[in-house]
N, C-alpha and C positions, 0 to 999 in steps of 0.2 A: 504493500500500500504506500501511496504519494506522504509526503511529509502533511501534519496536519496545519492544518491553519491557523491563524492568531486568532480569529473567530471563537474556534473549537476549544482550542485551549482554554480563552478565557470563561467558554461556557463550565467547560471541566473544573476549572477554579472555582467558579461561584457555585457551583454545587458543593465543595468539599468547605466551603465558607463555613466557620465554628457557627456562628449566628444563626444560619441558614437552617444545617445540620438540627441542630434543638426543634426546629419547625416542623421535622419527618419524627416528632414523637408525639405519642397518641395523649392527650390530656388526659392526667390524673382523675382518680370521681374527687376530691379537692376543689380541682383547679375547677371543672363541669357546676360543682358547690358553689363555685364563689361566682362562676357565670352567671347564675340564675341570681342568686343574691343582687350583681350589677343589675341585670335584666328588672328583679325587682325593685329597685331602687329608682332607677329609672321613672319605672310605672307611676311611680308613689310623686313624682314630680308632674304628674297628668300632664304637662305639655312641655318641648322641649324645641329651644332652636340650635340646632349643633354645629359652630364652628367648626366647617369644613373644610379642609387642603386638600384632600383625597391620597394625603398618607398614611402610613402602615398604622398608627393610632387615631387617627379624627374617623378613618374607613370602618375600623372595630368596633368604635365609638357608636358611627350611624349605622350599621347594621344591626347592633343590640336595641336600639333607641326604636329602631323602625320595629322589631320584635316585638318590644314593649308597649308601643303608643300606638302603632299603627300609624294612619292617619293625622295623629296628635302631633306631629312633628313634622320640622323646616329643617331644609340646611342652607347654610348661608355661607358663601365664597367670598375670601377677596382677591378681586381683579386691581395689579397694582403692575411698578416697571420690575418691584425684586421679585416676584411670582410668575415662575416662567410657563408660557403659554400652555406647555403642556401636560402641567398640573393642572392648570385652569380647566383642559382640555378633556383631560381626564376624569374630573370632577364631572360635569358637564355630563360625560358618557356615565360614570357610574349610575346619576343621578336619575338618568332619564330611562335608564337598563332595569333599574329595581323601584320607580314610579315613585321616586321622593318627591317632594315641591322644593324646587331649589332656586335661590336667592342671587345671584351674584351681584356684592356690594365694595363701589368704588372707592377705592381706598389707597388713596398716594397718598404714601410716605416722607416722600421727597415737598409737600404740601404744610408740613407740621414742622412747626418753628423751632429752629435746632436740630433738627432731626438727621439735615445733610450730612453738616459737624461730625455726625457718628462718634458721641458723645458716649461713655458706659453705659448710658439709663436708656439706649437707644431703642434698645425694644421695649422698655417702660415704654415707653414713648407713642410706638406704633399698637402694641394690642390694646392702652387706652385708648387709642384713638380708635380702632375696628374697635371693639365688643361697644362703644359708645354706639355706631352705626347699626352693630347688632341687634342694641336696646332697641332703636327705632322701629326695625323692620317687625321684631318680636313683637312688639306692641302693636306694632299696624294690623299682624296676623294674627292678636290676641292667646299672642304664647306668653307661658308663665315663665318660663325659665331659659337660660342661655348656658350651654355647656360647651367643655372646650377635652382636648384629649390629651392633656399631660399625664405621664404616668408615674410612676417613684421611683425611676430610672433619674427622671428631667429633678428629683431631689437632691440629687450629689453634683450637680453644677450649675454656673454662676444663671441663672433664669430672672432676669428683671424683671422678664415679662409674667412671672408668676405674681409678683407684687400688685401688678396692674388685676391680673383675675381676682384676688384677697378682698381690693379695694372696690371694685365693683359688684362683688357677691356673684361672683360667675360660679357654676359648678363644676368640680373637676371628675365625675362617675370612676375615672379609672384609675386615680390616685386615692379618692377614697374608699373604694374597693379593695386597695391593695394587688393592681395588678401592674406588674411590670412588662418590659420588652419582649424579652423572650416568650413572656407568657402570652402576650396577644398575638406572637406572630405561630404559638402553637394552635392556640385557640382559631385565629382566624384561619389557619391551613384546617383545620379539620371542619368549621363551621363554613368552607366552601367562598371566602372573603378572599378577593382577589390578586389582594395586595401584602398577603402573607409574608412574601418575600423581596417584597419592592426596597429598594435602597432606603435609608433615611435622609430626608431631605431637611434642609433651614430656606428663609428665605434668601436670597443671593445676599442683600445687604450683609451677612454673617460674612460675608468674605473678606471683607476689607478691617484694616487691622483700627482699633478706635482712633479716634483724633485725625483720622486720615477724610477728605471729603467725601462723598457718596455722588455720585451724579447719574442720570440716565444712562451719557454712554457707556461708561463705566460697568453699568451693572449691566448692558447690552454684550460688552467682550465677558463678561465671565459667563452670561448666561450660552453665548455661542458656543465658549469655551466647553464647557460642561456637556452642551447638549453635544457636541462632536467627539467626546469622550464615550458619551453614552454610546452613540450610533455605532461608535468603532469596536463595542462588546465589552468594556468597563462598566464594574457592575456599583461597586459601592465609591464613593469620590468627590472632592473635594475642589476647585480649582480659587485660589486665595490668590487676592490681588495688594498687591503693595506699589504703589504707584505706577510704572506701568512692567513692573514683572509681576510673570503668573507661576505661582507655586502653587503645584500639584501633587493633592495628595489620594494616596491609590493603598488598598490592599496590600502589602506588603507579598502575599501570593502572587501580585500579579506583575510584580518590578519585570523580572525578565520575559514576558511577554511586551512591556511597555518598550524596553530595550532593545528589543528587535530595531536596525537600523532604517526597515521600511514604515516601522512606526514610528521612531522618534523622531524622522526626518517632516514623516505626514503632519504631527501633530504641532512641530515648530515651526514650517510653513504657513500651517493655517492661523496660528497661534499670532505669527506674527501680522499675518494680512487685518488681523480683529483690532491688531491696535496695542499689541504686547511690544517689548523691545528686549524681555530676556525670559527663557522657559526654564526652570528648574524644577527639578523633582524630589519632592521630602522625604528622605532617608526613614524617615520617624513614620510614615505611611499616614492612611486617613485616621482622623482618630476624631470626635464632636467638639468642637467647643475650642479650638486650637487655637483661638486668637485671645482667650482668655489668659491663656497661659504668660501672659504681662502680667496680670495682674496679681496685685499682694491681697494677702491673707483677708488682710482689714478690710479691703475693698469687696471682696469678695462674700465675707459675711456681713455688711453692712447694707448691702445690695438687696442680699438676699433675707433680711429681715421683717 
């Protein structure tokens, strides 16, 4: 047989992914226990508008929600420049696949005072500003409650934007349930939820390192960036902009697939036509939340308080 492909390869990688791997085991009767517990919980909120991305946690989120309420529930989107089309896109199809009523609510970031700055509180900044838009819509459609899908995973780093859900009385179902990462992407593999194994995603804004500007175009090259990573069979990934180099971070499984001289040449061509002027690749691989890692101790729990 021919040599395989870089394709191949990296499908072979994202299958043997640690993360992933957790996902091909059958839920405990526990974890099934606590499902129905969220499910009832849920119910007990008689109506719900569910903050939706159509990732691996807001998708579990509105599947349970739609079990629960039926009917009784909205989801609501934001269409923004860091929210790349094909989340958006995707959202969209889930929505209209499983007969949700779904919202999409316009919400620049780059509209909210300081916000470009990419200030530490920057996503304080942003989910005040959506779940405020969310109140409205809720109320237009006579829902009681607005729920969002952080899990107790998103508790062990720096989330400002959890301060902003505290202060607005948003509901978190799947942090107060107790359920974590791995456990929703076991859950949603077995409950048939499409997104079981879909990468983890931030909004693009999360790229850029604080105090650095945010602009439209800006967040246009990483989103190219990314979306030409994707295409090319990278599965989980990061593309971080620091003024105008892009550091990329990838699976650590997948370096020498990256390596290949037909790919790193592909990817710094294109890299550079988007508006980069230097491509590196981080040693230290993807990892959440990397641009935190400036920051001190203090800051860190005083954010998070």
């Amino acid at each position: 047989m021919g040599e395989e492909t870089i394709e191949q390869k990296i499908e072979q990688k994202k299958e043997q992914m640690t993360d992933h791997k957790s996902a091909a085991e059958k839920p405990s009767p526990e974890l099934l226990e606590k499902y129905e517990y969220l499910t009832g919980y849920l119910a007990s909120l008689k109506s719900v508008a569910v903050a939706f991305s159509s990732g691996v946690d807001s998708t579990f989120l509105l599947f349970a929600a739609k079990q629960a309420l039926g009917e009784n529930m909205i989801a609501v989107t934001a269409s923004s420049c860091s929210f790349p089309k094909r989340e958006l896109n995707e959202a969209k199809k889930y929505c209209e696949e499983n007969h949700v009523r779904h919202f999409i609510c316009a919400s620049e970031e780059l509209e909210i005072e300081g916000f470009s700055h990419n200030p530490k509180n920057r996503c304080y900044l942003c989910k005040r500003e959506l779940f405020e838009k969310i109140r409205i819509i809720a109320r237009e459609q006579k829902i009681s409650e607005i729920v969002e899908g952080s899990n107790l995973d998103d508790n062990g780093d720096y989330r400002p934007g959890l301060k902003a859900v505290a202060e607005l009385g948003i509901k978190s179902p799947l942090r107060t349930c107790g359920f974590t990462k791995k456990e929703i992407r076991i859950l949603s593999k077995y409950l048939g939820v499409p997104t079981w194994n879909k990468q983890s995603f931030a909004c693009l804004s999360s790229r850029f390192p604080y105090g650095e500007t945010i602009s439209e175009e800006k967040l246009g090259m990483v989103d190219k960036a990314e979306q030409l990573l994707l295409d090319m069979g990278f599965h989980q990934l990061r593309v971080r902009i620091h003024g105008t180099i892009a550091r990329i971070e990838l699976m650590p499984e997948e370096f020498s697939a990256f390596m290949k001289e037909k790919i790193r040449m592909k990817v710094y061509r294109e890299f550079k036509n988007y508006g980069f002027t230097y491509v590196t690749l981080d040693i230290m691989g993807y990892r959440t939340g990397s641009m935190n890692e400036t920051l001190s101790q203090s800051e860190l729990n005083y954010e998070n308080e």
